[in-house]
N, C-alpha and C positions, 0 to 999 in steps of 0.2 A: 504494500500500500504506500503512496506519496503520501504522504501526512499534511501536505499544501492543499490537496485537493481534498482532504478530511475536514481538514478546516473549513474550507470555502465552505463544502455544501452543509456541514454544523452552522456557521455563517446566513448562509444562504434561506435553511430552512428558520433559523430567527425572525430572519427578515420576510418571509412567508406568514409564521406566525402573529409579525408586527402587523400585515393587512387585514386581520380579523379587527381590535378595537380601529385599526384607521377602516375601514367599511362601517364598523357599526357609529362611530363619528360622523362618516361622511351622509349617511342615511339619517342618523339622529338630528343633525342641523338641519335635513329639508322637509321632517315634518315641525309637527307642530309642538308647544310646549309641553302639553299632556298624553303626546305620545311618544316622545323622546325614550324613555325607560324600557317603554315596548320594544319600540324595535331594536336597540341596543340589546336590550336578551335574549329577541329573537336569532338575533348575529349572534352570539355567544352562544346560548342555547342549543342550537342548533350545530355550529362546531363541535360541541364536546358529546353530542348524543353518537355524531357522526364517527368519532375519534374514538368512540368504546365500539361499535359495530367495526371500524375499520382494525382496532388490536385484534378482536373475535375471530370475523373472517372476511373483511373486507380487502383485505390486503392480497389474500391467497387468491379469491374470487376477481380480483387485478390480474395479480401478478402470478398465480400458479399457471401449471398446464392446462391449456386450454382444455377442454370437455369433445370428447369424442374429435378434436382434433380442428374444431369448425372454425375456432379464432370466433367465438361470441362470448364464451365466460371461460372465468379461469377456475380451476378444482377449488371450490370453498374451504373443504378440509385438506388441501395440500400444507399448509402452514396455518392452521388452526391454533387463534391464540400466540401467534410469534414467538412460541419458544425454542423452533427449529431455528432462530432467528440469532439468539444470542451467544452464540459459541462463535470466534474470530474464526474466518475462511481465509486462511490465506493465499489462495486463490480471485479473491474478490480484489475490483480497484477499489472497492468503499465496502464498507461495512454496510452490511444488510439490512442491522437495524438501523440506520441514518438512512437509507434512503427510505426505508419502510416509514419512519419519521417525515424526511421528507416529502412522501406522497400524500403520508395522511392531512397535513395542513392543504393540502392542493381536493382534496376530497369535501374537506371542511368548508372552506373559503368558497368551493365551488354552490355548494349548498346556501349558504348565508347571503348569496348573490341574489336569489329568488327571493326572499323574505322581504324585498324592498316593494315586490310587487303587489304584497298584501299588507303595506304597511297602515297599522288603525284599526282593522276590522276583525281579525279573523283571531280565535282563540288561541290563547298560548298553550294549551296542551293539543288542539288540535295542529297547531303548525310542526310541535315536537314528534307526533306520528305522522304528519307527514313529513318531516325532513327526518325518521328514520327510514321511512319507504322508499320514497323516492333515492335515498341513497343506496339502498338495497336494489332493487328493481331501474334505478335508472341510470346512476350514475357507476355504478359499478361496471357494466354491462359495460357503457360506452367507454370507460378509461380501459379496459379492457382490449376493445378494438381499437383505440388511439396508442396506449404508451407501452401495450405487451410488450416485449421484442423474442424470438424466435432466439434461445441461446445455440452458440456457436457449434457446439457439439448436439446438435438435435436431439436435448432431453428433456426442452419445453418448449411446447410450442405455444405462440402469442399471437396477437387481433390479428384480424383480417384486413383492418385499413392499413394497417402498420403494413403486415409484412403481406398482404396478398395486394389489395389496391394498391402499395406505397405511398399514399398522398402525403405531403409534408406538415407537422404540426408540430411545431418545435416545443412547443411551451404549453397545448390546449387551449388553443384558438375552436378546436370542433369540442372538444373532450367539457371543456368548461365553460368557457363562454357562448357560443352556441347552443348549449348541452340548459345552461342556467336560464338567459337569453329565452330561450321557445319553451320552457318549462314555465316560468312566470307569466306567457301568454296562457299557457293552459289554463296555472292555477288562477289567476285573475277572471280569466273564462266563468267557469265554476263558481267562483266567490262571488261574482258579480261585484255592481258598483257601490261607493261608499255612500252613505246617506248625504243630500242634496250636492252628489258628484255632477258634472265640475266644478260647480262654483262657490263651494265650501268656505268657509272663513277658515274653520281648522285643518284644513290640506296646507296651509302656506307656509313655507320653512318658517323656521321660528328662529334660527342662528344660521346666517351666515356666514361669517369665520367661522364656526364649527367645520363646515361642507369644506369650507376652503384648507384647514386645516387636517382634515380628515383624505382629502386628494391631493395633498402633498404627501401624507405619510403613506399613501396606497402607493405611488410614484416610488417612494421609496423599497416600499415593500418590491417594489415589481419587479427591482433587481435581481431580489433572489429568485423568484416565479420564473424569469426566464432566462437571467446569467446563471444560475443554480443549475436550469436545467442540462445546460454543459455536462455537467458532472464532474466539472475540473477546473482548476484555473491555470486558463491554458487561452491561447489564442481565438477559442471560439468563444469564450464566455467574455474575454473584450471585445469583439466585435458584434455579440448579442446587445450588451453591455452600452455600445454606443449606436446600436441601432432602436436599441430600446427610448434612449434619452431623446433623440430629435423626433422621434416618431410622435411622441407624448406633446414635446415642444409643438410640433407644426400644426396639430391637431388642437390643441389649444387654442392656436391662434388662426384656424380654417373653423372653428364654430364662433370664435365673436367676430369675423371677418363677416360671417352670414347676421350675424344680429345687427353687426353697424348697417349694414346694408339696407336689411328688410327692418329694423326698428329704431335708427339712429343713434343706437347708444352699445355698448361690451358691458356682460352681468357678470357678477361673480358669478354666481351659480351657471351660468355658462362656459364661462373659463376654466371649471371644477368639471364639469359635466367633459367640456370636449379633452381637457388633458384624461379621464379617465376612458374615455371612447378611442383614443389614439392608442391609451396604452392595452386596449383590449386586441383593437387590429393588428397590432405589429407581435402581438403573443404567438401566432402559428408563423409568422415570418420573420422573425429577429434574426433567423439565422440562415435566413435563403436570399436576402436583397441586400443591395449596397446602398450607404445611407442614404446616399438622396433617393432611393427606391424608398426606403423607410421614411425619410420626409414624405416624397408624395402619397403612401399609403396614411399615414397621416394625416394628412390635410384634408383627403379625400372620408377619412372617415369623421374629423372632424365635421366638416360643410353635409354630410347627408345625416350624419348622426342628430344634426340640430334639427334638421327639416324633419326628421322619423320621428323625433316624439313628437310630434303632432299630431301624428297618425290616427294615437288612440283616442282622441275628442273627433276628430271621422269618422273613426271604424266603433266607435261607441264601448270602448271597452277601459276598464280602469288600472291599469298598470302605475301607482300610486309615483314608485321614484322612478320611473321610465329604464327600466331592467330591458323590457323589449327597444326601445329605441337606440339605447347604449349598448349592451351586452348584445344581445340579437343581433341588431344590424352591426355594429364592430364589429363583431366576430367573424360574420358573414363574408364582410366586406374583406377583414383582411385574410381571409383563407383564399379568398378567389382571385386576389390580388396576387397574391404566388403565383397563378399559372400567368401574368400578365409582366411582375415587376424580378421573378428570380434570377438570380445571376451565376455564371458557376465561377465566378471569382468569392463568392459569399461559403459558410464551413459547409450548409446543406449540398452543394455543388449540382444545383437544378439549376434548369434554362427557362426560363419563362418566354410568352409571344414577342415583349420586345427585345430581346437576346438572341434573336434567331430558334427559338425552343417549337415553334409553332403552337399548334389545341391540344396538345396531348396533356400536357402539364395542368394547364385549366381544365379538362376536362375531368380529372383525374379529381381534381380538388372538388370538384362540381358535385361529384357522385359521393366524396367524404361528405360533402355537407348534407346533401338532400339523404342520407343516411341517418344523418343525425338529427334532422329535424324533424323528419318522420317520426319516427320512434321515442323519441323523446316527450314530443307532445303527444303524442298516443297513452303512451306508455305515464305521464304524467295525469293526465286530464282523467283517464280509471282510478290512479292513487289519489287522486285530489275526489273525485265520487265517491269511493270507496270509505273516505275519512268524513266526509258531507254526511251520509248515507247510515254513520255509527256515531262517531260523536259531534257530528254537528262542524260545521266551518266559521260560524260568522257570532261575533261576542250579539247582545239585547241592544235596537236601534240608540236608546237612551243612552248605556253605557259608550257608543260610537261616538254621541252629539257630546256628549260632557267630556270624552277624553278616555281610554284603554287602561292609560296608568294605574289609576287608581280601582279600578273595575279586575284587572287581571292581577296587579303587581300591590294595592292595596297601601303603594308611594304614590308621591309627588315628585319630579325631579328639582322644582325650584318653590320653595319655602319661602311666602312672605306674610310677616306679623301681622296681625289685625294690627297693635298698637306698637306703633315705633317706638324705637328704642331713645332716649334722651341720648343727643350729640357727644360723643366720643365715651358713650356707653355702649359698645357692641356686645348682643348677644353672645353667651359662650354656648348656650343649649342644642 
């Protein structure tokens, strides 16, 4: 083992870890005062349900041999419990349990993505069965066919995008945001809309430095999610590394380019939205295009990402923090983008249409996505009926109009006195 590259991805999955509170920040400032607490445990909540099913067998159901060989699941009980896990291989570049570590946050995060779509309404014990379902039955399945790999001596075999389609997804651009992206369409589907949606007084972020603060330190995080997934620190993981940083940059500034435009002014909450839409596209391609491929995927996901969440006050549906406009279209956009912007000067060493590669590349990508979208929302909108159907989805209209917090969590997150306190008397209570 290089003990550099032990580090990095111990490093790496930190910094993985650190995107769980910066999401449940970034979510927490764009509702409302009295739902802030919600959705903050719902992003918690739902990582660590996710993170005891993934030690059990979520990991093996990834990462074991596939099943009858199809590349759709991997053996549940192959490494049940990960105790086959902690004896040193000295055979392995990384330690087993660190990347087992490292995936589980990537399982988590993926999950906690969704929860913004049902932010306000839907029951706290009901979202915790369904973000252990759907990571059972949805998410497992598809990380499966994205990040298996087929080991060298053919004594595991892994997904079918991976190693039968080959489509490129460096980081889960299909696996996660895609996968989270049209799973939020589902469950909002199902949940339906918030009481007096759209024009809610308590929909409106209630902190904006929160959001702003909260999509810097995702930005951060994002290093590990897609230099981590290197595996090494090596050559590929700095040019992930800097294709990851201008991608987020140009994307930022391709969504309030569209706001100056169409409403004469740049919002933060725009600025926070398009850096994290950027940094979702450039997630299956960090490591197939040359930066300015990465700027322009970018830009391009910034400028249509702003124009999609609109979508849902069209299409009549209530996707509360625009998971479907952000996660969905980003992801989409930058998977398809690979068959248009990849370079084989870039680690992935793929040719995209403008590199001379021709449709094969995009085509190739076309069929990972419409894979994953399929199934995903199939496969989610059952688990979301299925949880409707037993214990209910949606909290009492009353507790919605007054606020979640105190209905579900039986807190406030901001406390203030009936009777002030006398000047430079602060409360100590």
């Amino acid at each position: 083992m290089d003990t550099g590259n032990v580090a990095w991805l111990l490093v790496s999955s930190a910094l993985v870890c650190l995107m769980i509170p910066a999401l449940a920040l970034f979510y927490g400032g764009m509702v409302g005062s009295r739902r802030i607490l919600n959705m903050m445990m719902m992003c918690f909540g739902g990582v660590s349900i996710v993170a005891v099913l993934w030690a059990a067998f979520g990991y093996s159901a990834v990462f074991g041999n596939s099943l009858g060989g199809a590349g759709l699941l991997g053996d549940p009980t192959q490494y049940l419990g990960l105790e086959q896990l902690l004896a040193e291989d000295p055979n392995a570049a990384i330690p087993p349990a660190l990347f087992a570590a490292f995936q589980l946050f990537f399982a988590g995060i993926t999950t906690a993505i969704i929860a913004g779509a049902a932010a306000g309404r839907m029951k706290f014990g009901a979202w915790m069965l369904f973000a252990a379902l759907w990571a059972t039955v949805v998410y497992l399945p598809v990380a499966h066919w994205v990040f298996a790999l087929n080991s060298p001596d053919g004594s595991i075999t892994g997904g079918w995008i991976l190693n039968g389609l080959k489509a490129i997804d460096f980081a889960g651009g299909t696996a996660v945001h895609i996968n989270a992206g049209v799973a939020a369409l589902a469950l909002s589907l199902v949940l339906g809309r918030s009481a007096g949606w759209p024009k809610s007084e308590h929909v409106r972020p209630h902190s904006r430095p929160l959001v702003l603060v909260g999509a810097g330190l995702l930005w951060v995080g994002w290093y590990g999610f897609n230099a981590g997934s290197a595996l090494a620190a090596g050559n590929t993981a700095s040019v992930v590394f800097l294709t990851t940083s201008v991608a987020g940059a140009a994307a930022l500034l391709g969504w309030i380019a569209v706001e100056r435009l169409r409403r004469g002014r740049a919002s933060s909450i725009g600025a926070a939205s398009g850096l994290v839409a950027g940094l979702v596209a450039i997630t299956p391609a960090c490591g197939a295009v040359s930066p300015i491929g990465a700027i322009a995927i970018g830009a391009i996901a910034g400028a249509v990402c702003s124009l999609a969440v609109e979508w849902k006050f069209r299409l009549g549906f209530d996707d509360s923090l625009d998971v479907v406009g952000v996660h969905l279209v980003g992801g989409v956009i930058g998977t398809l983008l690979i068959g248009v912007f990849a370079t084989e000067a870039a680690p992935n060493k793929a040719v995209g249409l403008l590199y001379g590669g021709g449709f094969d590349l995009l085509g190739t990508q076309a069929l990972a996505t419409g894979a994953v979208l399929l199934y995903s929302f199939a496969a989610t909108w059952l688990v979301a009926k299925l949880v409707q159907v037993t214990v209910g989805l949606r909290i009492r209209p009353e507790d919605e109009l007054r606020g979640i917090d105190i209905a579900a969590h039986a807190e406030e997150a901001y406390l203030v006195d009936e009777e002030p306190e006398m000047l430079g008397s602060p409360s100590r209570s």
